[in-house]
C-alpha positions in Angstrom: -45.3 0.9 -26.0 -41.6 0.4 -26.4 -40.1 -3.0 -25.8 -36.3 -3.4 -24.5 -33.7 -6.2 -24.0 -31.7 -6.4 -21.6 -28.5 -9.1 -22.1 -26.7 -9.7 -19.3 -25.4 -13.2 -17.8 -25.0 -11.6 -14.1 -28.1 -11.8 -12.5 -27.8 -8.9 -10.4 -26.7 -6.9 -12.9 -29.6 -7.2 -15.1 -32.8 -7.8 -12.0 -30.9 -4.0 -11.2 -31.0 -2.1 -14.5 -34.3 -3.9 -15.0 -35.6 -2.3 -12.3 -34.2 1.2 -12.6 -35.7 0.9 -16.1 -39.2 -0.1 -15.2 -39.5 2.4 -11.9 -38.6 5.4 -14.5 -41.0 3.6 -17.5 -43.7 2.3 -16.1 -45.5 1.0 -19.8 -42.1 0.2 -21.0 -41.9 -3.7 -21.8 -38.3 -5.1 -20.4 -37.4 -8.6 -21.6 -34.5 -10.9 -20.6 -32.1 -12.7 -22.0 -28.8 -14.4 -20.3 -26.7 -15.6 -23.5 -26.6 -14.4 -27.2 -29.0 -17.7 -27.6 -31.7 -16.4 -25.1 -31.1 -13.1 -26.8 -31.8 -14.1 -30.6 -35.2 -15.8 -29.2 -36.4 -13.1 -27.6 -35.8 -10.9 -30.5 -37.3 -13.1 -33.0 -40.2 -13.8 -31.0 -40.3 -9.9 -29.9 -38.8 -7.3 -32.2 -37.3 -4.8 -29.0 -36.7 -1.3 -30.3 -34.0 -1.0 -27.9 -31.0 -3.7 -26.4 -28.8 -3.0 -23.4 -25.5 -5.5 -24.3 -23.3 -6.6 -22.0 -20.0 -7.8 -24.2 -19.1 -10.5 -21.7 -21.5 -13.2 -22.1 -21.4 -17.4 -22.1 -21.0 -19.0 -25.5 -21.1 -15.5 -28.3 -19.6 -12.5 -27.0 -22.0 -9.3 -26.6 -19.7 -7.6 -29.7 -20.2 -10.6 -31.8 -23.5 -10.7 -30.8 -24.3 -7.1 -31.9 -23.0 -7.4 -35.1 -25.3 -10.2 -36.1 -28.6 -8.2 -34.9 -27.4 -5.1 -36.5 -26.8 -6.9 -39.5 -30.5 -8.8 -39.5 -32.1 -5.9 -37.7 -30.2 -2.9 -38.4 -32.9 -0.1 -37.3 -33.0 -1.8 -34.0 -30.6 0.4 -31.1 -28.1 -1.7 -29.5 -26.2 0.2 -26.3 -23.3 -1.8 -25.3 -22.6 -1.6 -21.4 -19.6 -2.6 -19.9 -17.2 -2.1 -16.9 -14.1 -2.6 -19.4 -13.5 0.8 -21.1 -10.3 -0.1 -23.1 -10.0 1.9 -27.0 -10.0 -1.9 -28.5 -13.6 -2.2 -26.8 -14.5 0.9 -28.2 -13.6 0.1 -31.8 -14.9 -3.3 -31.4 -18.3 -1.8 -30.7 -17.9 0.5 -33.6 -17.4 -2.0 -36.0 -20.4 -4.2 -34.8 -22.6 -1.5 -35.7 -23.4 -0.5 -31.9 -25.5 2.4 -31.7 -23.4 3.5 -28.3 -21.0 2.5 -25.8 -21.4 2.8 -21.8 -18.7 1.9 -20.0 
């Protein structure tokens, strides 16, 4: 079974892709996480294969945030999803080691 993160601060937001996700995989395991803390609990108590990252989160951005799980888990696939599709985003993501960017 593959296990997925989804961080995301907006509730909506994340209930929505959560759903979408789970309605296309059924056996798919979907956790939640609101802030780069919730995020680094879940994926210590919970390896996921997979994380959806917002970049604007409370406390640790989501860029910030993917740099220090690529850098502890780097075979892990981080997809950074965001409404702000500026080129200093896009490097931004590069350097943390993001596996994509959605924008």
């Amino acid at each position: 079974m593959h296990r997925v993160l989804v961080v995301e601060d907006s509730t909506i937001f994340r209930t929505l892709l959560k759903e979408t996700l789970q309605s296309r995989f059924p056996s798919m395991e979907i956790l939640e996480a609101v802030d780069g803390e919730e995020a680094m609990k879940e994926i210590t108590a919970r390896l996921p294969d997979l994380i959806f990252m917002d970049i604007k989160l409370p406390g640790e951005n989501g860029l910030d945030l993917t740099a220090r799980i690529k850098a502890e888990y780097p075979h892990v696939t981080v997809i950074v999803l965001t409404s702000y599709d500026t080129p200093e985003y896009r490097e931004a993501a590069v350097k943390a080691k993001a596996n994509h960017f959605l924008a």
